[in-house]
C-alpha angles and dihedrals in degrees: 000000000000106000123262083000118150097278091057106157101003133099112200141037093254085060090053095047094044086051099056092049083061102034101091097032111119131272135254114190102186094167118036127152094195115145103248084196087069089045098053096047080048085193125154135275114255101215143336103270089054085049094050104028111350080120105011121128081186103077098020090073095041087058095048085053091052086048103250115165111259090233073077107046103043101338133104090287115127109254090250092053085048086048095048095050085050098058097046087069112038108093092059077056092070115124095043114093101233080073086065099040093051082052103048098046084051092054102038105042119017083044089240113145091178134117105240105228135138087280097047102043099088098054090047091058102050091042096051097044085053090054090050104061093064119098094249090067091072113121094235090047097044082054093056099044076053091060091221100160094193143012125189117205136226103239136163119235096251090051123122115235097202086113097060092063095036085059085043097052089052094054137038088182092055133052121185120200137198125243119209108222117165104173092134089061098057102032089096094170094056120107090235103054098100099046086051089055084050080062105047091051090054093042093051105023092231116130110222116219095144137032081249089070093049089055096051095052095049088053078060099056088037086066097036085064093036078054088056104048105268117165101182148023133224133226123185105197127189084188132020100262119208101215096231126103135130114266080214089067098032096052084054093053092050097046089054092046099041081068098047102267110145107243113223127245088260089047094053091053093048094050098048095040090050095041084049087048089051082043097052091048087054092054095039087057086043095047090226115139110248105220108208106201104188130199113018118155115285117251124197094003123111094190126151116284096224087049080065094040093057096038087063093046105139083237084052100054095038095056096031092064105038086055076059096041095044081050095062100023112155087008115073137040109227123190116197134206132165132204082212104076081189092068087052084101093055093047091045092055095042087052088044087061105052106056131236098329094071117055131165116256122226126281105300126227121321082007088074094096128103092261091058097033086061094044098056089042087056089047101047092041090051100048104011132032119276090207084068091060100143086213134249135293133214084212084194144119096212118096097219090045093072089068104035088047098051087039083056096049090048093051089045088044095045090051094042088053093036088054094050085050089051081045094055095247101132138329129295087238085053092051085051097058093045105041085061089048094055094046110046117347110045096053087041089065097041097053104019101054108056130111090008089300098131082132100052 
């Protein structure tokens, strides 16, 4: 097979025309960590390198691996020097998929049908610079020839949220939404904690003296985004919390801590899970989805090995989180997504039993490849439904990688359906209709039409 050709990750006929019934369909970016600020100056790219990798982790860490010195990679190097050292190792980069993203951003949508090597690289440059200097390069404009409908954006509860109407008022084809994500106040053990609270008291003008008042300010911020035309919260979680802790004991752990003293391990978890259970209430009045994103690594804790470990027990997170779930039963939409793709099957089976309002999310994190995009489509098609998918997520702060990312989830989606229709599994005509409502409408339901926010 040609590389990056119209059958790109799929194997039959049936992918490749169940793919081309979903290409085009609009996308729903529910977790992007794009920077709004950039949006709203809608200025364009420098160069090249700035536009692929200027801010990506992504290939920062591939080219590390491949031993380039770090003065390439973020260090006082031009960008064309970065560029060229790039290029000089990429193709020993093939097989991960940031080879294929850089690729197919190149080809569809710089118009470059070209390998990038040693040899290559030049005339790249030179190529893709030229192409960047035209109007249609813009960030705003590339968004909407992607066809992306609306981005949410990844923002902290003191934020100001001035730059999201500034990029709406640019655009009728394009809304960007907030995302309330408050980790840094209810990450109690981090160094940082006070000064944030620092923040929030000036933000909201409320002096904190209990965890009653924390709560209160964060119910501020809470309406200032609903205000806005937020549709979800985030929740970045180290352990599966189960919502549900005394304010007695809460407002003891941050009184301690509000004057230095180290919580301990236990306290952390107390605090958080009773902070998440005062959040979800907040979202469930508000109609927005909580997204519960679960085990990522943790930051600024030098807790015990063996305490993470247990907290990440597959028991742990499976009773942890019904206790949540049971809590808010009937009231709250939940997505869920896990770092662990071998804990997919126990999130699968928790969303399974409780109904239409709790959905899993798509592959996290280093889990968004082929390899992990097919994986969580056959688990949630095997415990779950895969007509409750809650849709997937370009979790990245690049512009181009919006469009090659979901491009890469509907070729993964269309093969896995086109194979269960080659199995026997259901019709060609099924795997259609699903396929569209995987891929726009379903999630469009799940995350657009609460709260009356069809237009959102």
């Amino acid at each position: 097979m040609p590389f990056l050709d119209e059958k790109y990750l799929m194997r039959s006929e049936a992918a490749l025309a169940i793919y081309k019934s979903i290409s085009d369909k609009p996308v729903l970016d529910l977790h992007s960590h794009i920077d709004i600020k950039t949006l709203a100056q809608n200025k364009k790219f420098d160069n090249v390198w700035d536009l692929f990798a200027g801010d990506s982790t992504y290939v920062w860490e591939v080219l590390r691996k491949r031993n380039v010195d770090e003065h390439f990679i973020t260090g006082d190097a031009s960008p064309k020097e970065k560029w060229l050292a790039m290029a000089e190792v990429f193709p020993e980069i093939a097989g991960n998929p940031v080879y294929e993203w850089l690729h197919f951003e190149l080809k569809y949508y710089l118009g470059i049908d070209i390998v990038l090597d040693t040899y290559t690289a030049e005339d790249i440059w030179e190529q893709a610079n030229e192409q960047l200097n035209k109007e249609s390069m813009k960030p705003i404009s590339l968004l909407e020839s992607m066809n992306v409908q609306l981005i949410c954006t990844i923002d902290d509860p003191i934020a100001n949220l001035d730059f999201h109407e500034k990029v709406n008022s640019k655009t009728d084809k394009l809304v960007v939404c907030p995302t309330w994500r408050p980790d840094k106040a209810i990450n109690i053990s981090s160094p940082d904690w006070l000064n944030y609270m620092n923040k929030i008291e000036e933000r909201y003008q409320v002096r904190l003296t209990s965890v009653i008042d924390l709560v209160y300010a964060m119910q501020l911020s809470h309406n200032y985004f609903e205000d806005n035309g937020c549709i979800t919260s985030d929740y970045n979680l180290e352990f599966p919390v189960t919502g549900i802790a005394s304010e007695d004991q809460a407002d003891i752990i941050f009184n301690r801590a509000i004057t230095g003293e180290k919580p301990t391990p236990d306290e952390v978890k107390t605090f958080i899970s009773y902070m998440i259970g005062e959040f979800a209430e907040m979202d469930s009045e508000t109609g927005w989805v909580s997204q519960l994103h679960m085990g990522a690594h943790p930051k600024d804790r030098d807790e015990p090995i063996e305490n993470i470990l247990s907290s990440s027990s597959t028991q742990h997170l499976y009773y942890s989180l019904k206790e949540f779930l049971d809590k808010f039963a009937g009231r709250l939409k939940v997505a869920l997504y896990c770092m662990d793709a071998n804990q997919q099957g126990t999130l699968a089976e928790l969303a399974r039993k409780y109904g239409a309002d709790i959905c899993l999310g798509s592959a996290w994190w280093f889990n968004e490849t082929p390899i992990g995009l097919r994986r969580q489509l056959e688990f949630i098609g095997s415990i779950d439904l895969l007509s409750n998918f809650g849709g997937m997520t370009s979790d990245s702060n690049k512009i181009l990688s919006i469009g090659s990312r979901f491009d890469m989830f509907r070729r993964v989606l269309s093969d896995t359906l086109a194979n269960m229709v080659d199995l026997g599994q259901m019709p060609f005509s099924v795997a259609v209709e699903l396929a569209e409502r995987m891929a726009y409408s379903g999630p469009y339901q799940f995350w657009c039409t609460s709260s009356d926010k069809d237009d959102s």
